[in-house]
Each structure stands twice: as C-alpha cells, then as structure tokens.
C-alpha positions as CSV (number, residue, x, y, z in Angstrom):
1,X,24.5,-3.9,-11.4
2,X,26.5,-6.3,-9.4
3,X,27.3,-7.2,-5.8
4,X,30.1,-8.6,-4.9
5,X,30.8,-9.8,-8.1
6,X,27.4,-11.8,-8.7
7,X,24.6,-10.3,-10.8
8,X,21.9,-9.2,-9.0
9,X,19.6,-11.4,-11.3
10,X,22.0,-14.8,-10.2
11,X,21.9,-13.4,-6.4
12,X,17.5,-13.4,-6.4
13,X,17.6,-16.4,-7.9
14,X,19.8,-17.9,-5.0
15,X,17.7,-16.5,-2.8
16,X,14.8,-18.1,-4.1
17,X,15.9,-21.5,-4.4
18,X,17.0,-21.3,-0.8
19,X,13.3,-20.2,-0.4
20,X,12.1,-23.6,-1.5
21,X,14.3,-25.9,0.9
22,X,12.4,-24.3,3.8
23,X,9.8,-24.5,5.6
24,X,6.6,-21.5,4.9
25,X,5.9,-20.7,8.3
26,X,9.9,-19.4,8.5
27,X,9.0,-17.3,6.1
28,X,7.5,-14.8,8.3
29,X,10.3,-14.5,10.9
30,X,13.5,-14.9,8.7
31,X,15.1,-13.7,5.6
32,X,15.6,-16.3,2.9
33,X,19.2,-15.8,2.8
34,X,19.6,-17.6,6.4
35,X,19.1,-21.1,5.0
36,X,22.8,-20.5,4.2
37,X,22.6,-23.4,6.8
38,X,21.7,-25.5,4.3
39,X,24.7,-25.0,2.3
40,X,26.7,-27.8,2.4
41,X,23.4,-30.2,1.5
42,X,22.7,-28.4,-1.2
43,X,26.8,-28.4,-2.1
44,X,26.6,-32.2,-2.2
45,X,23.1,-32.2,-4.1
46,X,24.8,-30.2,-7.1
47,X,27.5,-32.6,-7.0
48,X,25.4,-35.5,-7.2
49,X,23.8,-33.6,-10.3
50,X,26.9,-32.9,-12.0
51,X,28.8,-36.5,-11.7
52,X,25.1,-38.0,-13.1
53,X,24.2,-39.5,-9.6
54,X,21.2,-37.9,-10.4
55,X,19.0,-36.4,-12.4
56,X,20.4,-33.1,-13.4
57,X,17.5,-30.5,-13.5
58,X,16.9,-27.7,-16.3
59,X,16.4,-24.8,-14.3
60,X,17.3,-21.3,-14.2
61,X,17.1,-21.7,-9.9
62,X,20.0,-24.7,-10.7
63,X,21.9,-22.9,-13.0
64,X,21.9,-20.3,-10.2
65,X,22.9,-22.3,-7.5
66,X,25.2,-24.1,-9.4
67,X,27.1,-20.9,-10.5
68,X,27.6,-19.8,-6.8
69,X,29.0,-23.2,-5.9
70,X,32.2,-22.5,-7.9
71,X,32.2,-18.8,-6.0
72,X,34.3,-20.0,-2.7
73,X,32.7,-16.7,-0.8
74,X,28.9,-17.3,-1.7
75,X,28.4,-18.7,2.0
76,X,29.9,-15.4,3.6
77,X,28.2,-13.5,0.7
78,X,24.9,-15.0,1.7
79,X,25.7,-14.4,5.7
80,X,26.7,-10.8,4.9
81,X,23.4,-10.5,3.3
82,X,21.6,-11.9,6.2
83,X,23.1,-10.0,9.1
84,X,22.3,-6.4,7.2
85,X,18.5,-7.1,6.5
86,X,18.3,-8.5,10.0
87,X,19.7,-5.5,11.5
88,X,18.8,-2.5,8.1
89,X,17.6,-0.2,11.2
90,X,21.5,0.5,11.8
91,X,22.2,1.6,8.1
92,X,19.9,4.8,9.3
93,X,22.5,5.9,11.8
94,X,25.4,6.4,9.1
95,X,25.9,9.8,7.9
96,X,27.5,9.4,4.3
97,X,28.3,13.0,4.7
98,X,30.3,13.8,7.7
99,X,32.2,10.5,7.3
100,X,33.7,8.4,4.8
101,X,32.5,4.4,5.8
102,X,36.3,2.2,5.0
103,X,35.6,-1.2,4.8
104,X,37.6,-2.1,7.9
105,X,34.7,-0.6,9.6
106,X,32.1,-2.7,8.1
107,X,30.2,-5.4,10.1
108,X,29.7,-8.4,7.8
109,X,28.1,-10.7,10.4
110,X,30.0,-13.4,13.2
111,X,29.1,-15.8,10.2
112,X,30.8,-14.4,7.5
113,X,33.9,-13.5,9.8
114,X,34.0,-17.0,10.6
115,X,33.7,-17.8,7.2
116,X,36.6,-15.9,6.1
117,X,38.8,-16.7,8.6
118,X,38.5,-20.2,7.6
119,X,39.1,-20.0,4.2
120,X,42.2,-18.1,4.9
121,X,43.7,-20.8,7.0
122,X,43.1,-23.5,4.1
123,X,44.7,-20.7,1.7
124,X,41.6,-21.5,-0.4
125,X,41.1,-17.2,-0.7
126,X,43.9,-14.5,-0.6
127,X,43.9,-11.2,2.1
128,X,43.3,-9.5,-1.8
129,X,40.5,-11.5,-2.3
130,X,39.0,-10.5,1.4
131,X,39.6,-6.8,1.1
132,X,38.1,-6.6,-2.3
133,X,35.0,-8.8,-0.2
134,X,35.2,-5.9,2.0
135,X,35.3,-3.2,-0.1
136,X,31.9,-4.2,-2.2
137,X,30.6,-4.7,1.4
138,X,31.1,-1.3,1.7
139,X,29.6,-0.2,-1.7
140,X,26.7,-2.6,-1.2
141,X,26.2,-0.7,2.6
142,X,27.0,3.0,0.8
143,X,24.3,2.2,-2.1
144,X,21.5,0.7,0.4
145,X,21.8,4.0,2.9
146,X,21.4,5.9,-0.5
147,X,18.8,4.1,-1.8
148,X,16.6,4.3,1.9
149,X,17.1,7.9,2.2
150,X,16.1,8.0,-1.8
151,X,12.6,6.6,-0.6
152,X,12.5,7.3,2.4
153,X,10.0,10.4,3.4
154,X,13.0,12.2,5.8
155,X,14.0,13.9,2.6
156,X,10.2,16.2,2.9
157,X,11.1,19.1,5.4
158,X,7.7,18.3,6.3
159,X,8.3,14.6,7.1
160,X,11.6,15.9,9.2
161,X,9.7,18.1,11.4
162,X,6.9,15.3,12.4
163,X,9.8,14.9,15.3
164,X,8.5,17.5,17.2
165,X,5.5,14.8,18.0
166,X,8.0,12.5,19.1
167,X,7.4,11.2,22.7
168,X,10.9,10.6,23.9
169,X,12.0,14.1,22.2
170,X,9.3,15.9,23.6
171,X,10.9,15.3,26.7
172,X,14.4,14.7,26.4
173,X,15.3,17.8,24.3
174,X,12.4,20.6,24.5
175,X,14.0,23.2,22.9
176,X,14.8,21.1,19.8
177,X,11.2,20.5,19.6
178,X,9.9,23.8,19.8
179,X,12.0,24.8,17.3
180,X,10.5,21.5,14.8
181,X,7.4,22.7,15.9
182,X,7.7,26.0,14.2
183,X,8.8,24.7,11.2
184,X,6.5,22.3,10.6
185,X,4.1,24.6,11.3
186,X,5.3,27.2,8.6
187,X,5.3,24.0,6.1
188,X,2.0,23.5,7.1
189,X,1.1,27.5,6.4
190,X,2.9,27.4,3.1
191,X,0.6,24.0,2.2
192,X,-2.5,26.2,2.9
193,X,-3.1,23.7,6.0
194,X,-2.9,26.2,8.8
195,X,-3.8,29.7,9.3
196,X,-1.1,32.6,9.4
197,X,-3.0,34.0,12.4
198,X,-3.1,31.0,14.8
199,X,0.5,30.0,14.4
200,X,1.6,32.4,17.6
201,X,-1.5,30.8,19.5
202,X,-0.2,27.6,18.1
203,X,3.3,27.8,19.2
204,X,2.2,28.9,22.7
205,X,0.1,26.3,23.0
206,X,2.9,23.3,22.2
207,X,4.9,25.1,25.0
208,X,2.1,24.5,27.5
209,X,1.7,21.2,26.1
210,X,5.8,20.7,26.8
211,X,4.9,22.0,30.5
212,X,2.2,19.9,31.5
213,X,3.8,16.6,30.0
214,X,6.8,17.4,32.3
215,X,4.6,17.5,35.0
216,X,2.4,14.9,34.5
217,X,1.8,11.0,35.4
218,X,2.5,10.8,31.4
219,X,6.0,12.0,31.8
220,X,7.1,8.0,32.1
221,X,5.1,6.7,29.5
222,X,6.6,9.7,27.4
223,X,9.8,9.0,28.2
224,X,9.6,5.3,27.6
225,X,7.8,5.2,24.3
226,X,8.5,2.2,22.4
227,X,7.8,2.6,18.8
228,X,7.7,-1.0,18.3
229,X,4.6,-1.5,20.4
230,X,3.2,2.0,21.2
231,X,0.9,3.9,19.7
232,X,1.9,8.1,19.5
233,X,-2.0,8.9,18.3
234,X,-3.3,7.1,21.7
235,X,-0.6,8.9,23.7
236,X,-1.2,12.2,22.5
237,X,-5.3,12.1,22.6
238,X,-4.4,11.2,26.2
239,X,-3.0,14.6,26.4
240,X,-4.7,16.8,24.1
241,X,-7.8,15.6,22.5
242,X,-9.9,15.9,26.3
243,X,-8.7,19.0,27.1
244,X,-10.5,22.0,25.9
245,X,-7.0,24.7,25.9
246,X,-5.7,22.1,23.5
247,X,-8.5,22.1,21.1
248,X,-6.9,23.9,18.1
249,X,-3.9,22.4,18.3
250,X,-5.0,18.7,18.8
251,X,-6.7,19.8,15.1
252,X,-3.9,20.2,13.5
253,X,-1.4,17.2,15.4
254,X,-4.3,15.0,13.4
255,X,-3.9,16.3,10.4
256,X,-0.4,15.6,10.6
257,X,-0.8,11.9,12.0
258,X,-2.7,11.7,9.5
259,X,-0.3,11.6,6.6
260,X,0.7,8.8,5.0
261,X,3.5,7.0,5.1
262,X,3.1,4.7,2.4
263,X,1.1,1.8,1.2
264,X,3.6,-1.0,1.5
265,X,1.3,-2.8,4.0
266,X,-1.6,-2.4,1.9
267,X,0.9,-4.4,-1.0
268,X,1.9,-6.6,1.8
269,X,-1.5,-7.8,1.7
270,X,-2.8,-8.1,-2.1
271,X,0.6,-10.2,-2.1
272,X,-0.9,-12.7,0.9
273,X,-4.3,-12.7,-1.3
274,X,-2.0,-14.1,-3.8
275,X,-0.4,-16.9,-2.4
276,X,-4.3,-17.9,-0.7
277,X,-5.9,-18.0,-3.6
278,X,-7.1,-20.9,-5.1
279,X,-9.8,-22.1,-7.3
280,X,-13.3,-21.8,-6.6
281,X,-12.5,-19.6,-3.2
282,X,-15.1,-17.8,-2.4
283,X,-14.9,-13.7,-0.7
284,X,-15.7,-15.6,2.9
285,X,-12.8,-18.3,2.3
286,X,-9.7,-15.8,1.3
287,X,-11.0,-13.6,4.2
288,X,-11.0,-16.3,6.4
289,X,-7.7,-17.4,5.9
290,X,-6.2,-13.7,5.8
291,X,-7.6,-13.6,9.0
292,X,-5.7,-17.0,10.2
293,X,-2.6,-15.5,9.3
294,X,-3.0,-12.3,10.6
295,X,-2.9,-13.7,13.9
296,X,-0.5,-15.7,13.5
297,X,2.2,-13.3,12.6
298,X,0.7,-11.0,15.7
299,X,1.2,-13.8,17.9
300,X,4.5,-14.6,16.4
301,X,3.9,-18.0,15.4
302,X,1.6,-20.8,14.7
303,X,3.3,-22.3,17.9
304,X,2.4,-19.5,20.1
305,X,-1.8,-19.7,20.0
306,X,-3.4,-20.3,23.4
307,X,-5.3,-23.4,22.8
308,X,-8.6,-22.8,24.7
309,X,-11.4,-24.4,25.4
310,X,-13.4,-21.5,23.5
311,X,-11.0,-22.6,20.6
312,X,-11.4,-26.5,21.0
313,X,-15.2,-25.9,21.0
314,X,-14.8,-23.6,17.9
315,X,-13.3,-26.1,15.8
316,X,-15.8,-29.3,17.1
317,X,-18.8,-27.6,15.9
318,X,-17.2,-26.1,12.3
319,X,-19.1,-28.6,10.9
320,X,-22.6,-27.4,12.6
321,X,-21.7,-24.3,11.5
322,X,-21.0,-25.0,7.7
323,X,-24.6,-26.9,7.7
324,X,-25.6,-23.7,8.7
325,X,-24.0,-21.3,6.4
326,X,-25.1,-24.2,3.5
327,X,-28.8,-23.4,4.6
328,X,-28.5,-19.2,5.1
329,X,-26.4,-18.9,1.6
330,X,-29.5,-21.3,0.4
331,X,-32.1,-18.8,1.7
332,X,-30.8,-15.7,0.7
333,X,-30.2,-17.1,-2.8
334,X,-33.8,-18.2,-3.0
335,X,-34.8,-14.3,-1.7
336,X,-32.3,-12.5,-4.7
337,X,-34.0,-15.2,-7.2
338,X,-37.6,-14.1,-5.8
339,X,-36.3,-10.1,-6.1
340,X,-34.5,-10.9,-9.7
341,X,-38.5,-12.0,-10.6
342,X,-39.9,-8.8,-8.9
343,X,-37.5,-6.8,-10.5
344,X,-38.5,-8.1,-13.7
345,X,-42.1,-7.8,-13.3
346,X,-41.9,-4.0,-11.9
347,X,-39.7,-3.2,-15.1
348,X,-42.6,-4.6,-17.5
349,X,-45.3,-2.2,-15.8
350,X,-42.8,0.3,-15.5
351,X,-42.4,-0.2,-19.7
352,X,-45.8,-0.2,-20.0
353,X,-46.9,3.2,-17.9
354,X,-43.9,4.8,-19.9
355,X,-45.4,3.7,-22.8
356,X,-49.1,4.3,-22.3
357,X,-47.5,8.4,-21.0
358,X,-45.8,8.7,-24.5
359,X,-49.2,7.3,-26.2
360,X,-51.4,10.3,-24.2
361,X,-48.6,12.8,-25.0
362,X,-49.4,11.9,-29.1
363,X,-53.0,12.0,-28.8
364,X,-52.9,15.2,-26.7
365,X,-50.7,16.8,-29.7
366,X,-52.4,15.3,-32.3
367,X,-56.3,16.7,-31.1
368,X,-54.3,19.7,-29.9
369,X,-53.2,20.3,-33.3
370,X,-56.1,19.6,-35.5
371,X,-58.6,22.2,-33.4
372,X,-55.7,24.8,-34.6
373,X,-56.2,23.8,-37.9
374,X,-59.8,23.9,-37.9
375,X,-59.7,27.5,-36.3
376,X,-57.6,28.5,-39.6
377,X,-60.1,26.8,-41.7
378,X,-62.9,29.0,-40.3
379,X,-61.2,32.5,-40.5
380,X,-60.1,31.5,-43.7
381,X,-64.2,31.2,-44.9
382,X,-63.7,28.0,-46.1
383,X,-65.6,24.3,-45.6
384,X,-64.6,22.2,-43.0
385,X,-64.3,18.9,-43.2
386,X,-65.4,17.5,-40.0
387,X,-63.4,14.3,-39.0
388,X,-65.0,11.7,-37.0
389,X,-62.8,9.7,-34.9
C-alpha cells in the first residue's frame, strides 16, 4: 500500500522522526505530522550529513527522512496529512454513495495550498504532477471514510438506532426518533433483551417522554447538548430515572447506554503505563504519575494548573510525607512477616491434627476388624488366640 507515492512503512517512519525533534508535552495536543515546521532545519541537517559536514547516522528514521527530501511535495504531503487528522470528524459527513468525491473538491489544508502554489511559480512541479497530488488525495480521503465506517459501530442496525437517545434529535426531529425508537427496540426483542409484550407500553412511553421534554426547563439543555462536554446518561436520569411512569423504560435506555463502544481508551492507557515505566517503580509510583497526566491533559496543559496554596503546601511537605509512607510500608511489612510466621505455625498443628485424625481412623479399623475376626473364630469352634496389645 502507498500514499501518494511513499510507502506507508517510509511515511511512519517520517512521522516518527519528526516525533523526536519535539517537544513530549506537544504530543498530547498535536499530530506528529505538524512539525512539518521544522522542515527546512531538518533539510539542511541531511545536507550537512550527506556532504560529510557531519556525522552521517545509520538509521532506518535517516534513511527515511532522507528519502523524502528528494520528494519535492513531502512538505504538502506532510500538511495534507495534518489538516485531515486535525479535522477526521468531516470525513464522516461524505457519502461515498450518493456522490462521487473529484479531487478538485478535496481540501488539502491552507499549508499545502500554499505549498503548491509555490512550487508552481519556481516550475520546480508540473499542473500533472499537482493533479496526480490531488487525485491520491482523493484515494487516501476515499480509503480512510471506508476504513472508519469498516470499524466503525454505525454499520450494527443496533448501533444506528442508539439516535433515538440523542438530545438534540429528540427535539429537533420527533418523528424521526419515534420511528429509531421502534427499531431499536425490535433489535433489542430479536436479541432476547426486551419483552414482546412491553414494546407497545414501551413506545407509548418514549412519546410521553418526547412530550414532557418539549415542555420542560430541559428543553434548552436538550437542545444545546454538546457532545464534547456533556454527559447523555446524566441528562436522561434527569428525566427518567426519578420518575416513576418512566420506570420500565429508563430499564431498558441503561441497557442500551450501556454498550460498549470499544476499548480504545482502555489501550490508551496500558500504552501511558508504558512510556512511565521504569525500573524498580513500584504499583504507587506508575499510579501516581498516571494520575499527574491525567490531569494534565483534562486541564489541557501543564501550563494551565491553578497553582494554589493547597498545591504549594502539597509539594513543601512531600518529603514529610515520604518519611511517613517509609515508616507505614515498614509496619505493615513487619505485620505480613509476623502473619507469614502464624501462618506457618497454624499449618504445623493443622498437619498434625490431620495426622493424629488419619492415625484414630487406622486404629479404629484395625480393632474394628480384628473383633470380626474373632467372632468368626468362635462360630467356627475353634481356639482363639487372644492378642494382647
């Protein structure tokens, strides 16, 4: 597979070496591919390489960048790349089967624009070179729509009908909603989730629900959900989960809020666990710091934390409080050593008793069995030997 006539092996690699000339905390805010800024001082670092000014290095991530240095478009490449997974919410709005997307109509970025219209002045590219730019634009926007809606959950009818809890549809378009809500609740039958019976009661209960909403203080807060920072469980518990005539059917809007949506932020994180991790970390220390970044990225930046004086005296009395955690991890290791030595000691005289049960069982069987003998002995008429123990 290529794009735009760069491997896609040569194009991560790229990406990762502009990684490296930049600074972490960026990382969280940008995509790698906008430290096309840096272009031109990388440019004159592989030309310092190649005329011996200075070391040359042995790397695949050099060999990379060196190969897109002879390509005169990798800087609108790398811009292009930018301004689609800074704005990859649009690519959701194309319909690849009511129209056909022409490359004229593709958006490669104010950047790469620029970038091309330069290079056309200085003749250094031809208008065949651009529209064939263009058209794997196009193929690389055609093949990333097809690969969302390939992973993307929209292709479940059951997933599709989840609109019907929509705030802002609830509203806006009613009848649309009522008619989701009827198929997601015949997905929901067909799944074994929901009753046959109570879909009529179910139905006419969404309809009241649509009613009251209209009605109510809520309507704003309906109407200007924001997906970004609102939360549709809070909203609708508002609404149905305190009100009794809503009961069954607030039973059944959980189960659906309930499904998952995938684990990618549960990946997110065993990837941060990775890049924390050092050696000798203990649980407390990697939890710490996930904690640390955590807030940063809620915050949106290191930059952004209040500096309090609940802060300042947090951090002037760490070192009160590691003394401290030195002395309680001390203690409780002295109590599991003292409960190791318990332990051990209550396993002996548990041994023992087991023992001393299995001893009484033989002795039992073993008097138990020579009376019966003795009985047969004496019906039989014969001597018997009497056996002192």
């Amino acid at each position: 597979m290529s794009f735009m006539g760069c491997s896609t092996l040569v194009l991560v690699r790229l990406i990762r070496v502009l990684m490296v000339f930049s600074s972490p905390y960026y990382l969280f805010k940008d995509t790698s591919a906008s430290r096309v800024l840096l272009w031109p001082h990388l440019k004159s670092f592989v030309e310092a390489c190649e005329t011996k000014l200075k070391a040359k290095p042995t790397s695949n991530s050099y060999n990379a960048l060196r190969d897109a240095m002879n390509d005169k478009l990798s800087v609108a490449k790398l811009s292009f790349f930018n301004q689609k997974a800074s704005t990859a919410y649009d690519l959701l709005k194309l319909d690849l089967e009511k129209e056909r997307v022409e490359n004229k109509k593709i958006e490669v970025g104010f950047k790469a624009e620029g970038e091309l219209k330069s290079l056309l002045s200085t003749k250094a590219i031809s208008e065949c070179q651009v529209f064939q730019f263009r058209e794997e634009c196009r193929q690389f926007v055609v093949e990333c729509v097809n690969k969302i809606f390939e992973r993307s959950p929209l292709k479940y009818r059951l997933a599709r009908n989840m609109a019907c809890l929509d705030p802002r549809l609830m509203v806006s378009d009613q009848e649309h909603s009522k008619s989701k809500c009827k198929r997601l609740l015949e997905e929901l039958v067909t799944l074994n989730r929901v009753d046959g019976d109570d879909v009529d009661i179910l139905v006419a209960s969404y309809k009241e629900l649509l009613h009251d909403v209209d009605g109510c203080e809520l309507k704003s807060r309906f109407k200007d959900f924001k997906v970004e920072d609102d939360r549709v469980d809070m909203l609708l518990y508002e609404c149905m989960g305190r009100n009794k005539k809503f009961e069954k059917l607030w039973r059944v809007v959980r189960k659906v809020l309930l499904v998952s949506h995938g684990q990618a932020s549960v990946e997110r994180g065993y990837s941060l666990n990775r890049q924390t991790e050092k050696d000798n970390m203990s649980e407390g220390v990697i939890v710490a710091l996930r904690q640390i970044i955590d807030y940063f990225v809620l915050v949106g930046g290191m930059l952004k934390v209040d500096i309090t004086k609940e802060l300042l005296y947090s951090a002037s009395s760490s070192t009160y409080r590691y003394h401290q955690y030195l002395e309680e991890d001390k203690r409780k290791k002295g109590q599991e050593a003292i409960q190791r030595k318990r332990k051990t000691v209550q396993d002996e005289v548990d041994d023992l008793k087991k023992r001393k049960k299995v001893l009484e069982s033989d002795i039992t069987n073993l008097t138990t069995s020579s009376e019966n003998m003795q009985m047969k002995q004496r019906q039989k008429g014969k001597k018997l030997v009497t056996v002192f123990w």
